[in-house]
C-alpha positions in Angstrom: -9.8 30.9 -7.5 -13.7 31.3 -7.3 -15.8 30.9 -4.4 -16.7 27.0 -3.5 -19.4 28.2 -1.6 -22.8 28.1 -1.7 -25.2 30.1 1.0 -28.1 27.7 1.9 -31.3 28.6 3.9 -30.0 28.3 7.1 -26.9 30.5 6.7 -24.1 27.9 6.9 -22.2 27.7 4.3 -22.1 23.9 1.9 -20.5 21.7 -0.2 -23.4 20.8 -2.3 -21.4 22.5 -5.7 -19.3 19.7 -6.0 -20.7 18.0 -9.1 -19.5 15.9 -12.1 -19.6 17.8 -14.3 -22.0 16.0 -17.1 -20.7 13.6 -19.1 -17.3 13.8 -16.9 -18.4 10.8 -15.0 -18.7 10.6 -11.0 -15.6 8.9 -9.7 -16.5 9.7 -6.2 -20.4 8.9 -6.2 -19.1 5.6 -7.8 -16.4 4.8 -5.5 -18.1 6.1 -2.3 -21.2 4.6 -3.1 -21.5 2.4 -0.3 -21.8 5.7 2.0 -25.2 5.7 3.0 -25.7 9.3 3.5 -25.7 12.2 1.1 -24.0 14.3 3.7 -21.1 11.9 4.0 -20.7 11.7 0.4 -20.4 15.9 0.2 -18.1 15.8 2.6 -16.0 12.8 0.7 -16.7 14.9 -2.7 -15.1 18.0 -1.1 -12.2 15.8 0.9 -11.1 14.1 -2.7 -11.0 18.1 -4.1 -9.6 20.2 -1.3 -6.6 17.0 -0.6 -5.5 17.2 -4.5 -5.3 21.1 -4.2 -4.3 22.2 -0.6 -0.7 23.5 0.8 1.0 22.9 3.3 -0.7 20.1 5.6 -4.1 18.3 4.9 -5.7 18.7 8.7 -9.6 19.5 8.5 -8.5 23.3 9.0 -6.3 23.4 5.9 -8.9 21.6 3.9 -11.4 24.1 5.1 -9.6 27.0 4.0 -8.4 25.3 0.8 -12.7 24.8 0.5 -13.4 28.2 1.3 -15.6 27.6 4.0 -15.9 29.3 7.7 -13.5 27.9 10.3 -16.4 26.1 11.7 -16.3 23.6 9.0 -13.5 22.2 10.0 -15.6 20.2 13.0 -17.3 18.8 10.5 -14.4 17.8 8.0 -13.1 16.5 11.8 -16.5 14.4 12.3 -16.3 13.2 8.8 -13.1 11.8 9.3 -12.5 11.0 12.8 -15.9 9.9 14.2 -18.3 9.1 11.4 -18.9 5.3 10.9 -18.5 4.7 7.2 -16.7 1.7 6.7 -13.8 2.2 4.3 -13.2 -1.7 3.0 -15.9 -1.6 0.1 -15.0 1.6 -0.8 -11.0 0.4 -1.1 -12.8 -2.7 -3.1 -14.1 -0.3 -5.4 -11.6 2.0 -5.7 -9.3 -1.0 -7.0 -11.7 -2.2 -9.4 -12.2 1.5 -10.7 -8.5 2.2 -11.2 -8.1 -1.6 -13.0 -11.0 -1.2 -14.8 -9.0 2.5 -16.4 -5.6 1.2 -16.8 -3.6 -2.4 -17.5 -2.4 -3.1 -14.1 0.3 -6.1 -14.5 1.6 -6.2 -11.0 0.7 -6.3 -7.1 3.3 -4.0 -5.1 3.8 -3.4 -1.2 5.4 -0.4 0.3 6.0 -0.1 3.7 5.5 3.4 5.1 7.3 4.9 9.0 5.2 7.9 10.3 7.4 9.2 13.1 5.6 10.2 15.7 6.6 11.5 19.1 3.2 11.0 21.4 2.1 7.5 22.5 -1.5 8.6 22.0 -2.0 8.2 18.5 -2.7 5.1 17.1 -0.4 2.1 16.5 2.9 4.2 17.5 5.1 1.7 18.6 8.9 1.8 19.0 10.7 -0.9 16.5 14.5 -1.3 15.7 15.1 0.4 12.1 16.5 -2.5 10.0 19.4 -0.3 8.5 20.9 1.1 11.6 19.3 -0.9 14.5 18.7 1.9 16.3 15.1 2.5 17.6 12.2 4.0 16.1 9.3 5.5 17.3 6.1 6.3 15.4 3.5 4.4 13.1 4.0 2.0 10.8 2.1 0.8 7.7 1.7 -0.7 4.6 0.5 0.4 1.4 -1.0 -2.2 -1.5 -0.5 -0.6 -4.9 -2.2 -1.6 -8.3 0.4 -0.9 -10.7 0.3 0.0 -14.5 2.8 0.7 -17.2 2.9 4.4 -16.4 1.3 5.0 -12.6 0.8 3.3 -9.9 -2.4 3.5 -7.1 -2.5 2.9 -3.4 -5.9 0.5 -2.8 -5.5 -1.0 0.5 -3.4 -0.6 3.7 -2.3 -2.1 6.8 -1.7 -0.6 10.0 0.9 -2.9 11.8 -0.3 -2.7 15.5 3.0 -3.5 17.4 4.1 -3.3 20.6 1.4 -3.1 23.2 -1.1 -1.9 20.6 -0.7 -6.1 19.7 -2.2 -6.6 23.4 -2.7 -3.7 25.4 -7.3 -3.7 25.8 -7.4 -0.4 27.1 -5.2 1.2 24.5 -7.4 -0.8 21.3 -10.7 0.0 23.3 -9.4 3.8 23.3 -8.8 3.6 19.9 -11.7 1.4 18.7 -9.5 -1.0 17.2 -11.7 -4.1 16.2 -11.0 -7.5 18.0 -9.4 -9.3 15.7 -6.9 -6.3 14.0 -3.2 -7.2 13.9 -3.2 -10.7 16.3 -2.8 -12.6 13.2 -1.2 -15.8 14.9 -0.2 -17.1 11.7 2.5 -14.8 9.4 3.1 -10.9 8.8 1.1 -8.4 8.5 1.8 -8.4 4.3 -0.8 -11.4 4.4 -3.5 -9.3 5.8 -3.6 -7.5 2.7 -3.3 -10.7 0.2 -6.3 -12.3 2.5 -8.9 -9.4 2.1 -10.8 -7.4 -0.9 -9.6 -5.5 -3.0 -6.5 -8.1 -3.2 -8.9 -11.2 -3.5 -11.5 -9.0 -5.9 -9.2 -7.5 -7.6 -7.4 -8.3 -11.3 -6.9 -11.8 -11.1 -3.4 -13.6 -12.1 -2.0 -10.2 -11.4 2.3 -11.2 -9.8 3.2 -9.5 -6.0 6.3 -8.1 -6.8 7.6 -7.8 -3.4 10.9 -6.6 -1.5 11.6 -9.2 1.2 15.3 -8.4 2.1 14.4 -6.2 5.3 11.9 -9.2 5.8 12.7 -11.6 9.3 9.8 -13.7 8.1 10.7 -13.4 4.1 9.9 -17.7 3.8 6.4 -17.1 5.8 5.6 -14.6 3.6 6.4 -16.5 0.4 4.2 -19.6 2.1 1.8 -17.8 3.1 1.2 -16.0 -0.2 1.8 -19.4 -2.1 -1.6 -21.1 0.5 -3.8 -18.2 -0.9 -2.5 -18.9 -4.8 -0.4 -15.8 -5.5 2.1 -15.9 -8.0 5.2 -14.0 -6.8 8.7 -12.5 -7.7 10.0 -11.7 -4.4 13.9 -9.9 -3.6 15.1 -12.1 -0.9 18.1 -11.6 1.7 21.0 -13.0 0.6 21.2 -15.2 3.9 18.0 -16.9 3.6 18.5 -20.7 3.7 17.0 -22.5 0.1 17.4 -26.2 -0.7 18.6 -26.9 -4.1 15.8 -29.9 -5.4 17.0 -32.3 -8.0 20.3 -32.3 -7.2 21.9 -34.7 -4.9 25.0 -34.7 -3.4 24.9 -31.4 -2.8 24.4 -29.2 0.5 21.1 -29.3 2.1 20.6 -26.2 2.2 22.6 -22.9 1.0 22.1 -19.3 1.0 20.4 -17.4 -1.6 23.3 -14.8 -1.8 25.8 -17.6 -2.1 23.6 -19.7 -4.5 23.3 -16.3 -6.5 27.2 -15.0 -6.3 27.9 -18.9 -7.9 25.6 -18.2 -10.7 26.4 -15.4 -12.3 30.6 -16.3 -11.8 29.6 -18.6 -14.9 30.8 -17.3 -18.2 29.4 -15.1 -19.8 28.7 -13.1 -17.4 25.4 -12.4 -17.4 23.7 -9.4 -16.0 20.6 -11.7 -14.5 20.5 -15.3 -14.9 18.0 -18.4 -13.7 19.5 -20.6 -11.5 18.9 -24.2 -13.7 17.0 -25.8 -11.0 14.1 -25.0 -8.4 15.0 -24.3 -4.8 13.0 -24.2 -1.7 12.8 -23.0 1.4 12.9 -25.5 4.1 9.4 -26.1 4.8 8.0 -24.3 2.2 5.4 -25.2 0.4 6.1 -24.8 -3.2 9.4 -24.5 -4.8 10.5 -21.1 -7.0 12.9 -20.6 -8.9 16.1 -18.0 -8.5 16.9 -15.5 -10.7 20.1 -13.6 -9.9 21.2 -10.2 -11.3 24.4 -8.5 -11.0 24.8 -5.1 -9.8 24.4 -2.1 -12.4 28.2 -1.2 -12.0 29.7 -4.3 -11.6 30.9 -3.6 -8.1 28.1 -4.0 -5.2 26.7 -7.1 -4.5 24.3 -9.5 -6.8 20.8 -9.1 -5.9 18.2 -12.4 -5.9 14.9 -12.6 -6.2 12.7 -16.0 -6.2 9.4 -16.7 -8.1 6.7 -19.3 -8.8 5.3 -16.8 -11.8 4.8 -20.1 -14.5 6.5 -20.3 -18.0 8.0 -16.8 -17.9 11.3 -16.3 -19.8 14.0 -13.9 -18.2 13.1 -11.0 -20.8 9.4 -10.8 -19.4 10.1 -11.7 -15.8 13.4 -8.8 -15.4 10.7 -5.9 -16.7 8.3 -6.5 -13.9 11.4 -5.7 -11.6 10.3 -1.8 -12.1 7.1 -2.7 -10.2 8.2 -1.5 -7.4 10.0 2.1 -8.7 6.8 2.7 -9.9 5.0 2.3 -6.2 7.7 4.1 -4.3 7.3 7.2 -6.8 3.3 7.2 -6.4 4.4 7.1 -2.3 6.6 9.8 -2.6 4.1 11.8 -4.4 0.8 10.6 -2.0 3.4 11.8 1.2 4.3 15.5 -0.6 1.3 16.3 -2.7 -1.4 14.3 -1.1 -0.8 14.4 2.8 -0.4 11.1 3.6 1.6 12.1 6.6 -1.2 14.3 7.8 -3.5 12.6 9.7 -4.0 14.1 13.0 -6.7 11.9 15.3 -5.8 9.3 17.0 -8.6 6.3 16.0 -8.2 3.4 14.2 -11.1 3.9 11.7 -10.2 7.6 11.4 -6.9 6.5 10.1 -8.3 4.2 7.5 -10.6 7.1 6.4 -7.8 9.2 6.3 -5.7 6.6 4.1 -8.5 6.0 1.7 -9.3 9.4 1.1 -5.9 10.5 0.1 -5.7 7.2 -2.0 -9.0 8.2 -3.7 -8.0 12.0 -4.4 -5.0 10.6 -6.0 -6.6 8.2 -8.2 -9.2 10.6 -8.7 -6.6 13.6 -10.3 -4.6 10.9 -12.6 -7.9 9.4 -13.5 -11.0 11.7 -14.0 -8.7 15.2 -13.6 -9.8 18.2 -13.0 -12.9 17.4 -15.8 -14.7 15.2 -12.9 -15.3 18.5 -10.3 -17.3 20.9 -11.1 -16.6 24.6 -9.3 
């Protein structure tokens, strides 16, 4: 690999060489271009390289080594990341319209990501009960909005849900320069955090929120929620959530999704996925869905359910957009072992964003621009 490194008049070494190369385009002057300072921008061009290529874990000293540059660069990948003040929402913002503006997104997706962690320091770790086994968990926990095309999908927002005493604790959110108003959102999950701010509300309109809700104790607040800010969604639901059948009377007020779907596809022929006839709602909710039901690939585990407001669809457009969401767990997978998503190692609230939206950005960057955008 040749030299990254440049010798400027002062002796240390820089990371000025990182140019478009002409005609290539400049993905990251573009989408860091609400930095203010050329030096932070460098330092963002050499961040989106050095994460795409280095092994073994993304900390400021492996992306120094991976950059060629003296141990003492590392401080200042540290400073970059960690204690610089650039503020990472419009540069999200743009990062989604970039990625739309390269490929046909059709879907929202959102995938929740654990970071175990065995320190209380860092932060957001929390202990929570895992949803599977019950048992306890400690570490961070987040979630990731993807854009998501026919062949790739891109991180462009996330969510740090701030539980435990990180919800209330002042001395712990001054510590870790958590803004005022982060994660006490009186009014619903976290998920609606990212449906309320840019680059959801700037990005593609009309686009569906695929969603998985079945791990979700407040799946009906997030389908309310998502229906008050006029999202369209198709939404996996727990079997036990309660749903009113409308239009029909005589029947039970209310029933559960599971039961409502097992009844549906018992009717012959037996369908692999099938619409429920009606609408149903959720009591209280404020907008009615229907449920599409959908039996298990081999015949033997238990129906799956999914409810959605998406208008006029037919069941051989809606059951495609079901691979939404295999297509942003792959692109997790690969940002956690190819991108160091997992590697963060400060302990602030904005150094986590920056952390989040730099590995984000050197993954859009690779599938987008490729290698043709960096010049060494």
């Amino acid at each position: 690999m040749a030299s990254s490194r440049t010798q400027g008049t002062t002796g240390h070494h820089q990371t000025d060489d990182f140019r478009p190369i002409s005609g290539a385009g400049d993905f990251t002057a573009d989408v860091f271009g609400s930095l203010h300072r050329a030096e932070q921008l460098r330092w963002a061009r050499a961040c989106l390289w050095a994460l795409a290529r280095t092994e073994g874990r993304r900390t400021p000293h492996g992306l120094a080594r991976t950059l060629d540059l003296p141990p003492a660069a590392a401080r200042g990948l540290h400073q970059f990341v960690n204690v610089s003040p650039w503020d990472w929402r419009p540069v999200r913002a743009r990062l989604a319209e970039r990625v739309a503006g390269h490929v046909r997104p059709y879907a929202w997706t959102v995938e929740e990501l654990a970071v175990p962690k065995a320190g209380p320091h860092s932060v957001g770790v929390h202990t929570w009960p895992d949803p599977d086994t019950g048992r306890p968990v400690s570490g961070q926990r987040a979630l990731g909005l993807f854009l998501v095309a026919p062949d790739e999908a891109f991180a462009v927002d996330w969510q740090l849900v701030l539980g435990g005493a990180w919800a209330w604790d002042r001395g712990l959110r001054h510590r870790a320069r958590v803004p005022h108003a982060e994660g006490v959102r009186p009014d619903g999950p976290p998920l609606l955090d990212l449906a309320a701010r840019a680059p959801a509300r700037t990005g593609p309109a009309g686009l569906p929120w695929v969603l998985d809700l079945t791990r979700c104790a407040q799946a009906a607040g997030v389908l309310d929620g998502l229906a008050r800010q006029g999202a369209a969604v198709l939404a996996e639901v727990p079997a036990e959530l309660e749903v009113a059948l409308e239009g029909m009377p005589g029947r039970a007020a209310t029933v559960g999704a599971g039961a409502l779907t097992e009844r549906l596809l018992a009717r012959r022929p037996y369908p692999a996925a099938r619409f429920h006839p009606g609408t149903v709602r959720p009591p209280g909710a404020a907008r009615a869905y229907r449920l599409l039901g959908r039996a298990a690939p081999d015949g033997r585990g238990p129906a799956r359910q999914w409810l959605t407001d998406l208008p006029d669809r037919s069941l051989d457009r809606v059951v495609p957009l079901l691979r939404a969401r295999t297509r942003s767990a792959a692109a997790l997978t690969v940002l956690r072992e190819r991108y160091g998503l997992l590697d963060f190692a400060g302990r602030s609230f904005p150094g986590w964003h920056h952390h989040m939206t730099l590995v984000s950005a050197a993954h859009a960057r690779h599938r987008l621009a490729g290698d043709a955008e960096v010049g060494r």
